[in-house]
N, CA, C and O atoms as a Tinker XYZ file with bonds, in Angstrom:
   284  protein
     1  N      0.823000   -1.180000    0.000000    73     2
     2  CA     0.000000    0.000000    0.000000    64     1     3
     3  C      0.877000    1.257000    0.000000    63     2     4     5
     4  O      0.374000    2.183000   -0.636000    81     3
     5  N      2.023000    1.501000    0.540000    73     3     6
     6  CA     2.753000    2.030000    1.008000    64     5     7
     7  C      3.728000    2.747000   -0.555000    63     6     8     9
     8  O      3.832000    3.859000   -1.074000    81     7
     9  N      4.225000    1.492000   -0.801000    73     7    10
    10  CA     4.623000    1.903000   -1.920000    64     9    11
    11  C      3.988000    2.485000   -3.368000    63    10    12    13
    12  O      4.617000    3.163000   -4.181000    81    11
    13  N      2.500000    2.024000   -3.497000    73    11    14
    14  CA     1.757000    2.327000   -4.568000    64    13    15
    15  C      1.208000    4.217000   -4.130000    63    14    16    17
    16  O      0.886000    5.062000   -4.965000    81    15
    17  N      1.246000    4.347000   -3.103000    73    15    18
    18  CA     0.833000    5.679000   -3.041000    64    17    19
    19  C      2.116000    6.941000   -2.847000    63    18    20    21
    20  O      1.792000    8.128000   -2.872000    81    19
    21  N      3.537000    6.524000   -2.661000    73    19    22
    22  CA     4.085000    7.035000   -2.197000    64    21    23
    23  C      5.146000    6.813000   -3.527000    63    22    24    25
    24  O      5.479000    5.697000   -3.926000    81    23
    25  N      5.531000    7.891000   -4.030000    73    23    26
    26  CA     6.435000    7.695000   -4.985000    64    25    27
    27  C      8.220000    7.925000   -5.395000    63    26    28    29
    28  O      8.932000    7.543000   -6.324000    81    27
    29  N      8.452000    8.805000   -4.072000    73    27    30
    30  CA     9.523000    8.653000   -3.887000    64    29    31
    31  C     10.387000    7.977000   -2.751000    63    30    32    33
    32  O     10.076000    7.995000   -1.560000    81    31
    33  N     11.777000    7.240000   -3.402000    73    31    34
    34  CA    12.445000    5.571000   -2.537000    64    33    35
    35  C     12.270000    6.222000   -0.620000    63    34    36    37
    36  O     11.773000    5.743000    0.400000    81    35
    37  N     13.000000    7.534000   -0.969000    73    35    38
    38  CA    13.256000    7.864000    0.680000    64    37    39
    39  C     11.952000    7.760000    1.566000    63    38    40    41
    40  O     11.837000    7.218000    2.665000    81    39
    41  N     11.050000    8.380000    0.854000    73    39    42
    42  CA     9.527000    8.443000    1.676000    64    41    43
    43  C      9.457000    7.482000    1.754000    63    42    44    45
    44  O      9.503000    7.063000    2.910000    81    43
    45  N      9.269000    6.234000    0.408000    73    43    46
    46  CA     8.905000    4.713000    0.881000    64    45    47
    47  C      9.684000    4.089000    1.875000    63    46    48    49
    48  O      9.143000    3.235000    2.578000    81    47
    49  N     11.177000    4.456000    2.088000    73    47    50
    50  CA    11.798000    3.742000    3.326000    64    49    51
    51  C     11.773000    4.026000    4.429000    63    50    52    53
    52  O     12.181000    3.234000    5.278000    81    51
    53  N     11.196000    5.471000    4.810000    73    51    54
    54  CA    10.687000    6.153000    5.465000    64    53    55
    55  C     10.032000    5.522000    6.416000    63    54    56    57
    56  O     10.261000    5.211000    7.585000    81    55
    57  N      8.379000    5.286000    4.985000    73    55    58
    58  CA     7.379000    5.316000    5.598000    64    57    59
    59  C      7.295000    3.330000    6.369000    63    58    60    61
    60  O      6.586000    2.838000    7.246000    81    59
    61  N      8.098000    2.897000    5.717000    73    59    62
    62  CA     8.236000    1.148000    5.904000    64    61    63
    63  C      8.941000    1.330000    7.662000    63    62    64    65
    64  O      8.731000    0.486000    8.534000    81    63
    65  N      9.565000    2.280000    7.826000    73    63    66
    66  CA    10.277000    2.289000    9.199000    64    65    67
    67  C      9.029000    2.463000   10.048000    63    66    68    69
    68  O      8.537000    1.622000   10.800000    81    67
    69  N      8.608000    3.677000    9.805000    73    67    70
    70  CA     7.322000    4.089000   10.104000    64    69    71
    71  C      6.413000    2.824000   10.483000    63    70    72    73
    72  O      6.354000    2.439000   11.651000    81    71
    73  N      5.885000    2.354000    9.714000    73    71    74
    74  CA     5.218000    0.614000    9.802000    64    73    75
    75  C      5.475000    0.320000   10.560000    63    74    76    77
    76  O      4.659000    0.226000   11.477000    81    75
    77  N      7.326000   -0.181000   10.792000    73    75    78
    78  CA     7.759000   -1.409000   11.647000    64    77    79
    79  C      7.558000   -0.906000   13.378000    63    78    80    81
    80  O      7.040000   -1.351000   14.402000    81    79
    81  N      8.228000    0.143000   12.987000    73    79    82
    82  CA     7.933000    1.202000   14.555000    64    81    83
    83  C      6.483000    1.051000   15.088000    63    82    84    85
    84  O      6.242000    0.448000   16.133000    81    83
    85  N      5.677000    1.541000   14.434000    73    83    86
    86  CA     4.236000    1.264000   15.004000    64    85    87
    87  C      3.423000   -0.002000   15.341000    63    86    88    89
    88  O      2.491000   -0.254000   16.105000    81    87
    89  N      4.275000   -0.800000   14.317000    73    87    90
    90  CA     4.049000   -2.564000   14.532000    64    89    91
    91  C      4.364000   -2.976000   15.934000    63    90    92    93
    92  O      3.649000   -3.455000   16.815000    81    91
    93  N      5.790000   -2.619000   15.894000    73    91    94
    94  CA     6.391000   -2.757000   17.733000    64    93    95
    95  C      5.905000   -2.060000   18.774000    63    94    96    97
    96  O      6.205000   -2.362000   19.929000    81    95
    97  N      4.990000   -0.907000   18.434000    73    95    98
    98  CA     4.928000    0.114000   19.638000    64    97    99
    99  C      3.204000   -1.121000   19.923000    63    98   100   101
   100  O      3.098000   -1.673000   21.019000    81    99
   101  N      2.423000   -1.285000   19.157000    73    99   102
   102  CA     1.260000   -1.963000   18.975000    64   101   103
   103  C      1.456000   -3.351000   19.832000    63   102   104   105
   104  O      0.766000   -3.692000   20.793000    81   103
   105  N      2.596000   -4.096000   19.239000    73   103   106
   106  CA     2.800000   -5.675000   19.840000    64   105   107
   107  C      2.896000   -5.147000   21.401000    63   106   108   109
   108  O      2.151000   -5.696000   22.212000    81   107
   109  N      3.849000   -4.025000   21.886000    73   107   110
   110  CA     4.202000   -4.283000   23.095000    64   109   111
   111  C      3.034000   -3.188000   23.826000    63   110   112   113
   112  O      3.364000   -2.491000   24.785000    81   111
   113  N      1.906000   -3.152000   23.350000    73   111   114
   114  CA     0.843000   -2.546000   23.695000    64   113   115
   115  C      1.229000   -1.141000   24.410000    63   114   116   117
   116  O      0.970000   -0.787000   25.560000    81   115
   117  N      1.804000   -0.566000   23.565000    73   115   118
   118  CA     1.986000    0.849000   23.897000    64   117   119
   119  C      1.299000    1.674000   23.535000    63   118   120   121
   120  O      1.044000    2.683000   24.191000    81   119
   121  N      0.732000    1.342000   22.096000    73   119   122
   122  CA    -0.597000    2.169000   21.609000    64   121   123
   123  C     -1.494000    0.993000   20.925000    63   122   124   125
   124  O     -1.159000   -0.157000   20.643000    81   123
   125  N     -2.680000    1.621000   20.759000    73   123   126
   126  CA    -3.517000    0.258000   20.223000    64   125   127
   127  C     -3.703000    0.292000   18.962000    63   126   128   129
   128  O     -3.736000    1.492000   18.690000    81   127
   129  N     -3.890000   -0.486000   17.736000    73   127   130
   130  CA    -4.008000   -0.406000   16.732000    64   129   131
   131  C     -4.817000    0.178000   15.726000    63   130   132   133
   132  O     -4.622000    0.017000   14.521000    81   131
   133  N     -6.149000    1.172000   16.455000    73   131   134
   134  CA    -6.823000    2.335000   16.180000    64   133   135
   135  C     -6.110000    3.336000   15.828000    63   134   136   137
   136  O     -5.994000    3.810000   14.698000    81   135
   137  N     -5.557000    3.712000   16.931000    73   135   138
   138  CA    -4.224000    4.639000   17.315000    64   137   139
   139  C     -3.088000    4.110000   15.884000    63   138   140   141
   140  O     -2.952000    4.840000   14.902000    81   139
   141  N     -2.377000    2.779000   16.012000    73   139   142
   142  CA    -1.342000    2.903000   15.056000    64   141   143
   143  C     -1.771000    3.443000   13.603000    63   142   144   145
   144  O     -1.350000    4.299000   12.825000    81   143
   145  N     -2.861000    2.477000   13.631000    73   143   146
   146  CA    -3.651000    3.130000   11.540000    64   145   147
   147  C     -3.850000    4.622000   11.493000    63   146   148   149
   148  O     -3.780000    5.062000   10.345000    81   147
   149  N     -4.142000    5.763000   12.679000    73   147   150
   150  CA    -4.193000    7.125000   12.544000    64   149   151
   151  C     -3.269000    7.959000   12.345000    63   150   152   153
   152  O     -3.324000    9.025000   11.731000    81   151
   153  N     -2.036000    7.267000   13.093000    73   151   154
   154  CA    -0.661000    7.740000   12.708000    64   153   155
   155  C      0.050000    7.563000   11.594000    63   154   156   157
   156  O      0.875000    8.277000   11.023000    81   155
   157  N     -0.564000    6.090000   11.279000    73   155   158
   158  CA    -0.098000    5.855000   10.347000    64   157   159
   159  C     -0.508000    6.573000    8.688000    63   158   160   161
   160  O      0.241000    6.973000    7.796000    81   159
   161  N     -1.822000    6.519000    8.766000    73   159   162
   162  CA    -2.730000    7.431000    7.685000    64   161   163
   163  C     -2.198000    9.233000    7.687000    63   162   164   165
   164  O     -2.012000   10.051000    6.787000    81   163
   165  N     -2.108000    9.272000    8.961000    73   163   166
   166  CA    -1.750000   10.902000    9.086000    64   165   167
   167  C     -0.177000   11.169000    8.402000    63   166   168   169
   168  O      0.026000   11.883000    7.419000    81   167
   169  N      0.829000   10.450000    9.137000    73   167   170
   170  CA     1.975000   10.556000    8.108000    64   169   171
   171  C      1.976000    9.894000    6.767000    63   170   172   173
   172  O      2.982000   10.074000    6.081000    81   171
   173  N      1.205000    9.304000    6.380000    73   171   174
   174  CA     0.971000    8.904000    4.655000    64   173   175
   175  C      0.776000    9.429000    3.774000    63   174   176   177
   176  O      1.220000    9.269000    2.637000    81   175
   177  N     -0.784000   11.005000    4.677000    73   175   178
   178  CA    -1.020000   11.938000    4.093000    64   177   179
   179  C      0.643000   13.179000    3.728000    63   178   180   181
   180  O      0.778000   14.049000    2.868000    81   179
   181  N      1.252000   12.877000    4.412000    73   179   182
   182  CA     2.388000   13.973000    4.480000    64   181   183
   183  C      3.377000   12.794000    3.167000    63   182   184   185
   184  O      3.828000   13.109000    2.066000    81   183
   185  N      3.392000   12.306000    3.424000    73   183   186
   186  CA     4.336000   11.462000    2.727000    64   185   187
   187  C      3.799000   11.428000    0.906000    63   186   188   189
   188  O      4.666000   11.446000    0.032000    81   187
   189  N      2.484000   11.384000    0.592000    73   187   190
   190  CA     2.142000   11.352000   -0.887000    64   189   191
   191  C      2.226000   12.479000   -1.513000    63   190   192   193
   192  O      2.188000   12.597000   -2.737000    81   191
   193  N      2.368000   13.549000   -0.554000    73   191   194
   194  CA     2.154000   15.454000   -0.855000    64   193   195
   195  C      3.367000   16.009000   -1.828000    63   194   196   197
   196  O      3.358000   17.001000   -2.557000    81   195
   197  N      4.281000   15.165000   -1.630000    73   195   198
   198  CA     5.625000   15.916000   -2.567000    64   197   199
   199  C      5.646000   16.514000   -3.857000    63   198   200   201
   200  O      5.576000   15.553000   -4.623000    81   199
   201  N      5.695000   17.400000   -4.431000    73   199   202
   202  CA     6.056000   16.844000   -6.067000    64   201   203
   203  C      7.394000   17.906000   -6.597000    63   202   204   205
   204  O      7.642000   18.555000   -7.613000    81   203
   205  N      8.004000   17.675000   -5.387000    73   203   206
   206  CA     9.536000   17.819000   -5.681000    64   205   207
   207  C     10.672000   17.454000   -4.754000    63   206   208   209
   208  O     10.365000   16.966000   -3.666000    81   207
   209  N     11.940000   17.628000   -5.049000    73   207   210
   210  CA    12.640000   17.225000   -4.459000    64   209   211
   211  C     12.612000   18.367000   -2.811000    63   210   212   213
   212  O     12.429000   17.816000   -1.725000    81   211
   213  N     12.762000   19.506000   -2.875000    73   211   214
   214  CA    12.956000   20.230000   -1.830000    64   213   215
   215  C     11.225000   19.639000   -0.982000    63   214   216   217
   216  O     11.571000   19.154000    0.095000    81   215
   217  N      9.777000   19.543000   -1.098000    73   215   218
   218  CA     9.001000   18.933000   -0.465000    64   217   219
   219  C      9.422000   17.851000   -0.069000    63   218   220   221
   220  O      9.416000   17.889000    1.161000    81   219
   221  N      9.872000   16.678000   -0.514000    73   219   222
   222  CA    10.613000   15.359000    0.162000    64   221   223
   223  C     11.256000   15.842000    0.835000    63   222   224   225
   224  O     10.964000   15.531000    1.990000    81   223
   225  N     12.284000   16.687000    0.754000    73   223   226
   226  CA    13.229000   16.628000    2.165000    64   225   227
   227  C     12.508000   17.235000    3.044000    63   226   228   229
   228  O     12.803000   16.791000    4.154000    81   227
   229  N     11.434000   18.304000    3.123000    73   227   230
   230  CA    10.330000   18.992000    3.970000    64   229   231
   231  C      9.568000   17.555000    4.931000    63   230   232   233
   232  O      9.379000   17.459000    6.143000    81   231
   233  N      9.275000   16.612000    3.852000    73   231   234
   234  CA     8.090000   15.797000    3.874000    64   233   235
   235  C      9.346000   14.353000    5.110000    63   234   236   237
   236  O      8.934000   13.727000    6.087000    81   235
   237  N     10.595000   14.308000    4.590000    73   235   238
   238  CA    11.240000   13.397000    5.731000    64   237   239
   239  C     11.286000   13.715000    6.752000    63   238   240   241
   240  O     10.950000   12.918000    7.628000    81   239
   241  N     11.583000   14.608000    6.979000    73   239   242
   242  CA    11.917000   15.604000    8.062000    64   241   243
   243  C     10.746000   15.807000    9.116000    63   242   244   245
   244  O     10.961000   15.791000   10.328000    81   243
   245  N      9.722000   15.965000    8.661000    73   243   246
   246  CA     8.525000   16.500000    8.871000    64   245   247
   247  C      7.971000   14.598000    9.920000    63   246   248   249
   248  O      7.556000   14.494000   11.075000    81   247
   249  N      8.210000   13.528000    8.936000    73   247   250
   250  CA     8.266000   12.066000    9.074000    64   249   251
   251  C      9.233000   11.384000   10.170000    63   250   252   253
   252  O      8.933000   10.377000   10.812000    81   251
   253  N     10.072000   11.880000   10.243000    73   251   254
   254  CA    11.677000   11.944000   11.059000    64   253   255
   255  C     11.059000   12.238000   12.281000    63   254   256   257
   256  O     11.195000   11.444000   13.211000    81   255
   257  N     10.254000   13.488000   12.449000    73   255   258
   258  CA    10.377000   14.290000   13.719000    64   257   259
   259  C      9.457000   13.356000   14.537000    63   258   260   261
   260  O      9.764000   12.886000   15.633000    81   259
   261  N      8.089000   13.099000   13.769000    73   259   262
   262  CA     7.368000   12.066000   14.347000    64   261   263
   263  C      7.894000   11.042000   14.612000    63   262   264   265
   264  O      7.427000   10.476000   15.601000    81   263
   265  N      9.125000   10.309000   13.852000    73   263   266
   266  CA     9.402000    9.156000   14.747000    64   265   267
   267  C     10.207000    9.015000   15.793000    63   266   268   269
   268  O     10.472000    7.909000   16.263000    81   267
   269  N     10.773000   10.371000   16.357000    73   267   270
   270  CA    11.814000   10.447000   17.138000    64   269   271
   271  C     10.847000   10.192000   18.397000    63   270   272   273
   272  O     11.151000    9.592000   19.428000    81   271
   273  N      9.232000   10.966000   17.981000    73   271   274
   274  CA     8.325000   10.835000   19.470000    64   273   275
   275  C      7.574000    9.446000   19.628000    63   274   276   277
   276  O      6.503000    9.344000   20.226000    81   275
   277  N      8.096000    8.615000   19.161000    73   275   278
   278  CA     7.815000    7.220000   19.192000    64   277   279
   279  C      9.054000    6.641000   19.743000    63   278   280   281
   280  O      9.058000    5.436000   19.487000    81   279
   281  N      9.843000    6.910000   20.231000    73   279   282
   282  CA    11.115000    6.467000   20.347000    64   281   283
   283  C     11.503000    6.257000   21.504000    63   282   284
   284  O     12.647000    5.852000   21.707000    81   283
């Protein structure tokens, strides 16, 4: 899903970290899986928005910051 909506590699590896992170925060019941799909949808929306190179680096960054507060 991830990759069909998201078209550039960095966002897609990004957003796959993104996944795994929320996968683990979910297993070890830190947030519940309501919660993970909202975060997850919410940075997806940021992640498909690009349509250049200077927005991608806006759009990692922007992706980055959120995962540092999962951390």
């Amino acid at each position: 899903m991830i990759s069909s909506e998201v078209i550039y590699p960095g966002l897609i590896k990004k957003m796959n970290q993104l996944t795994d992170l929320l996968e683990n925060r979910v297993n070890e019941n830190i947030i519940d899986s309501d919660m993970a799909w909202f975060l997850l949808e919410k940075n997806l929306e940021i992640a498909i928005k690009p349509k250049d190179e200077k927005e991608v680096v806006a759009a990692l960054a922007n992706i980055d910051d959120f995962i540092q507060t999962l951390n």
